[in-house]
NUPAFI-915833 format. One record per residue (C-alpha): residue number from 1; residue in three letters; x, y, z. Coordinates in steps of 0.5 Angstrom, whole numbers. Example, Ala and Ser with C-alpha at 12.3 -4.5 7.8 and 13.67 -1.06 7.14 Angstrom:
<pts>
> 1/ala/25/-9/16
> 2/ser/27/-2/14
</pts>
This chain:
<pts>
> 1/unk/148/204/265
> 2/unk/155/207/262
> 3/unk/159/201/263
> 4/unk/153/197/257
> 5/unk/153/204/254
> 6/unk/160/203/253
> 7/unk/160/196/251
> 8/unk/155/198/246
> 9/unk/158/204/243
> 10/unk/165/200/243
> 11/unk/161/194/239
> 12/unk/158/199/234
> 13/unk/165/202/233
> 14/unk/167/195/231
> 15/unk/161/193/227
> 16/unk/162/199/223
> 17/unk/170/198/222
> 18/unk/168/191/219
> 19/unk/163/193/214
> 20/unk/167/200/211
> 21/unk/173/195/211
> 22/unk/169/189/207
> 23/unk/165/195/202
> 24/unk/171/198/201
> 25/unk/175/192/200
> 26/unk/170/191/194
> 27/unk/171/198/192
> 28/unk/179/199/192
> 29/unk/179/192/187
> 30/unk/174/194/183
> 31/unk/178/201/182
> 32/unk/185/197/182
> 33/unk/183/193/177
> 34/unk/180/198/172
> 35/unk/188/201/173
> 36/unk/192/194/171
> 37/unk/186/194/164
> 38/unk/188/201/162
> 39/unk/194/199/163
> 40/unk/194/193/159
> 41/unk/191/196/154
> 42/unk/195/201/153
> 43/unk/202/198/153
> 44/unk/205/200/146
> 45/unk/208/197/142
> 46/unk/215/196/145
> 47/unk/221/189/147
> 48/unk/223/193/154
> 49/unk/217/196/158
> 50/unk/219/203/161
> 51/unk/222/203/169
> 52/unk/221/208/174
> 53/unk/227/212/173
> 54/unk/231/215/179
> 55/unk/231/222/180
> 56/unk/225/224/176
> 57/unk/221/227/182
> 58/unk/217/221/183
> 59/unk/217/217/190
> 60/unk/214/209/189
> 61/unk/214/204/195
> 62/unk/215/197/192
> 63/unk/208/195/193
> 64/unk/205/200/189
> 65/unk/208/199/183
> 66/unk/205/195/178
> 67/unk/209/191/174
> 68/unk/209/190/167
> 69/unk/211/183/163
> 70/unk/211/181/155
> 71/unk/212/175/152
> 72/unk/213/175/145
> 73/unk/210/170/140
> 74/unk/217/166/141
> 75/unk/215/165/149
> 76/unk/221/169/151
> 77/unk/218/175/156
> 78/unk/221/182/157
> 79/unk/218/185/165
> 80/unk/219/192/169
> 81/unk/222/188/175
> 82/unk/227/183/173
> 83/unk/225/179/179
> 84/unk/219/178/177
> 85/unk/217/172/175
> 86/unk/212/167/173
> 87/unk/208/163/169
> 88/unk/205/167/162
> 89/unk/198/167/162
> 90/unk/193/162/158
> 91/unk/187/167/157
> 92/unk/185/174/157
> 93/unk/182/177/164
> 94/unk/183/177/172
> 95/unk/187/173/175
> 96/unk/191/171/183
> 97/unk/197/168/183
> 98/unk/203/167/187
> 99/unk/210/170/185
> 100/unk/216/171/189
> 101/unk/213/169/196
> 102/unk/207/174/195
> 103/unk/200/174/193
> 104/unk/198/178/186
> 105/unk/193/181/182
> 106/unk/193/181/175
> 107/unk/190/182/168
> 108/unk/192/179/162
> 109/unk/191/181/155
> 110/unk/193/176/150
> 111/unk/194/178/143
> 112/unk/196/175/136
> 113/unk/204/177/137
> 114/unk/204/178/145
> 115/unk/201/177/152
> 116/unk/202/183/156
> 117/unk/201/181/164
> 118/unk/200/187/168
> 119/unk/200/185/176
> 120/unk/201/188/183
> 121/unk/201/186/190
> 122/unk/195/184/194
> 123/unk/197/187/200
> 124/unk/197/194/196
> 125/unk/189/193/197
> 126/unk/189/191/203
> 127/unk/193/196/206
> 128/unk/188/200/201
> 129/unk/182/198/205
> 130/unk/185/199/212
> 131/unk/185/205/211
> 132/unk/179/207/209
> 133/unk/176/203/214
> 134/unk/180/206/220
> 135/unk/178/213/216
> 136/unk/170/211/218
> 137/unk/172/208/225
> 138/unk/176/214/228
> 139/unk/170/219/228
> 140/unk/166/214/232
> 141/unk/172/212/236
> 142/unk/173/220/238
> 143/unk/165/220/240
> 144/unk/165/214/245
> 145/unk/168/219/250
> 146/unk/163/225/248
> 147/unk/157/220/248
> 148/unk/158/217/254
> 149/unk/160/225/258
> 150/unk/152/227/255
> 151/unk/149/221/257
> 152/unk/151/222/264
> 153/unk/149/229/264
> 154/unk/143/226/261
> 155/unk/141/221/267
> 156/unk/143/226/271
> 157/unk/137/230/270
> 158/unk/132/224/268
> 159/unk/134/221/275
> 160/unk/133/228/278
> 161/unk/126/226/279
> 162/unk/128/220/283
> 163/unk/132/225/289
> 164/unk/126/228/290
> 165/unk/122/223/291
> 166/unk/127/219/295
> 167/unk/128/225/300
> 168/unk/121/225/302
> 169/unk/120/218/303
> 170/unk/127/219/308
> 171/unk/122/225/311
> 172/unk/116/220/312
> 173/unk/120/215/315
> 174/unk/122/219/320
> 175/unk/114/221/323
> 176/unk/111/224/316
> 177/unk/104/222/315
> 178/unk/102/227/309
> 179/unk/102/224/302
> 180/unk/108/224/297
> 181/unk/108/230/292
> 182/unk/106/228/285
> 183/unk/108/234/282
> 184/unk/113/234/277
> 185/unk/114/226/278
> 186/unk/115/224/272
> 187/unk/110/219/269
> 188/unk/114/213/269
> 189/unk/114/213/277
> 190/unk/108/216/278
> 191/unk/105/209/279
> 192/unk/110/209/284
> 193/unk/108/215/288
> 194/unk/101/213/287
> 195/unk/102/206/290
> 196/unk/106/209/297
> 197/unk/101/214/298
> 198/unk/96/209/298
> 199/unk/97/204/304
> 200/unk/99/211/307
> 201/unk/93/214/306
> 202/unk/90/207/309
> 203/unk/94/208/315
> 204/unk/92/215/316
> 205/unk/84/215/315
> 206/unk/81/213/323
> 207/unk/79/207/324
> 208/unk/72/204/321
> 209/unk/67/203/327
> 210/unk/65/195/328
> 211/unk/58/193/326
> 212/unk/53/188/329
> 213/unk/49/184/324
> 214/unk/44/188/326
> 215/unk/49/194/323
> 216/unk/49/197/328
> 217/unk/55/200/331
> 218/unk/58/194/336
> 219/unk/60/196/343
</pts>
C-alpha cells in the first residue's frame, strides 16, 4: 500500500509540474509580448536606441535583455546590441526567428519612415516557466513524505481491528470452542468474523439424532 501510495503521489507531483510549466508557459508569453508591444510603441524618435549603461545600479544578464533595432527608410539599421543581426521585418506583428545561434521572440512596428523591431531570447520564457512550474511542484514534493508518515499511522489504526480478530483465531486454534467477538469489528470484516463463527458454531452443536423413515429416532 506505501509503496503504490508512493508512486501515486510521485505521479501526481509530476502531473502538476507539466500542467503549471504548460499555463504558465502560456501566461509568461503573453506578459512578455505585451513588454516587447509597449516597448515598440514607444521608441522615439531617435537613430541610436538607448543601451544599458555601466554603473547606473542596474544588473541585466544578457538573456533578459531586450533588444531594440531601426531601420530607416533607406534600409540601414541602427540596434541596442551591435551583435545582433537579422533580417528587417515585412509586417507588423509577432513573430520567431533565429539570430546569432539562438531562437528569438519579436514584435515589429512597421512604420511609414521606419521599422522598430524589439526581440528577446526564448529561453528568457522557458527559464520563466521553469520556475513557476517547480514553484508549484516543491510544495507537493515536501508533502509526499508527510503523507506517506499519516498514512501509515492511519493504517496503523484502521488495521488495529484485524490484530484482535487475528489473536483470537491464534487462541482458537489452540482448543478454543467459543465464538470470535463482533464487538468493535469493523463492518468490512464483519462478514469475515460472521462466516468463521459459522462452521465453528456447527461444530460445536451436538450431533443430531439419525432418523428411520418412519421418523423415529434410529437405533
Amino acid at each position: 500500500l506505501l509503496v503504490w501510495l508512493f508512486f501515486l503521489l510521485t505521479a501526481m507531483s509530476v502531473l502538476a509540474g507539466i500542467v503549471a510549466y504548460v499555463f504558465n508557459r502560456n501566461e509568461v508569453d503573453q506578459a512578455l509580448d505585451g513588454q516587447l508591444r509597449q516597448i515598440a510603441l514607444n521608441v522615439g524618435d531617435t537613430d541610436s536606441p538607448a543601451t544599458a549603461t555601466l554603473g547606473d545600479g542596474v544588473t541585466l544578464e544578457s538573456e533578459d535583455v531586450f533588444v531594440v533595432t531601426i531601420w530607416n527608410s533607406s534600409g540601414e539599421h541602427r540596434s541596442s546590441d551591435r551583435s545582433f543581426v537579422t533580417a528587417q521585418p515585412r509586417q507588423t506583428g509577432y513573430s520567431n526567428f533565429d539570430a546569432e545561434g539562438e531562437g528569438w521572440r519579436g514584435y515589429a512596428r512597421i512604420d511609414r519612415d521606419r521599422t522598430v523591431l524589439v526581440a528577446q531570447r526564448l529561453v528568457v520564457r522557458e527559464e520563466f516557466a521553469a520556475d513557476s512550474a517547480l514553484a508549484a511542484v516543491w510544495p507537493i514534493a515536501v508533502l509526499i513524505p508527510l503523507s506517506l508518515m499519516l498514512v501509515v499511522w492511519v493504517v496503523s489504526r484502521v488495521l488495529r481491528p484485524f490484530r484482535g480478530v487475528t489473536s483470537e483465531l491464534q487462541q482458537w486454534e489452540r482448543g478454543r470452542t467459543s465464538p470470535l467477538s463482533v464487538k468493535g469489528v469493523p463492518d468490512e470484516i464483519l462478514p469475515l468474523v460472521l462466516g468463521t463463527n459459522d462452521p465453528g458454531t456447527r461444530l460445536q452443536a451436538p450431533p443430531e439424532p439419525l432418523l428411520d423413515k418412519t421418523g423415529s429416532p434410529a437405533n
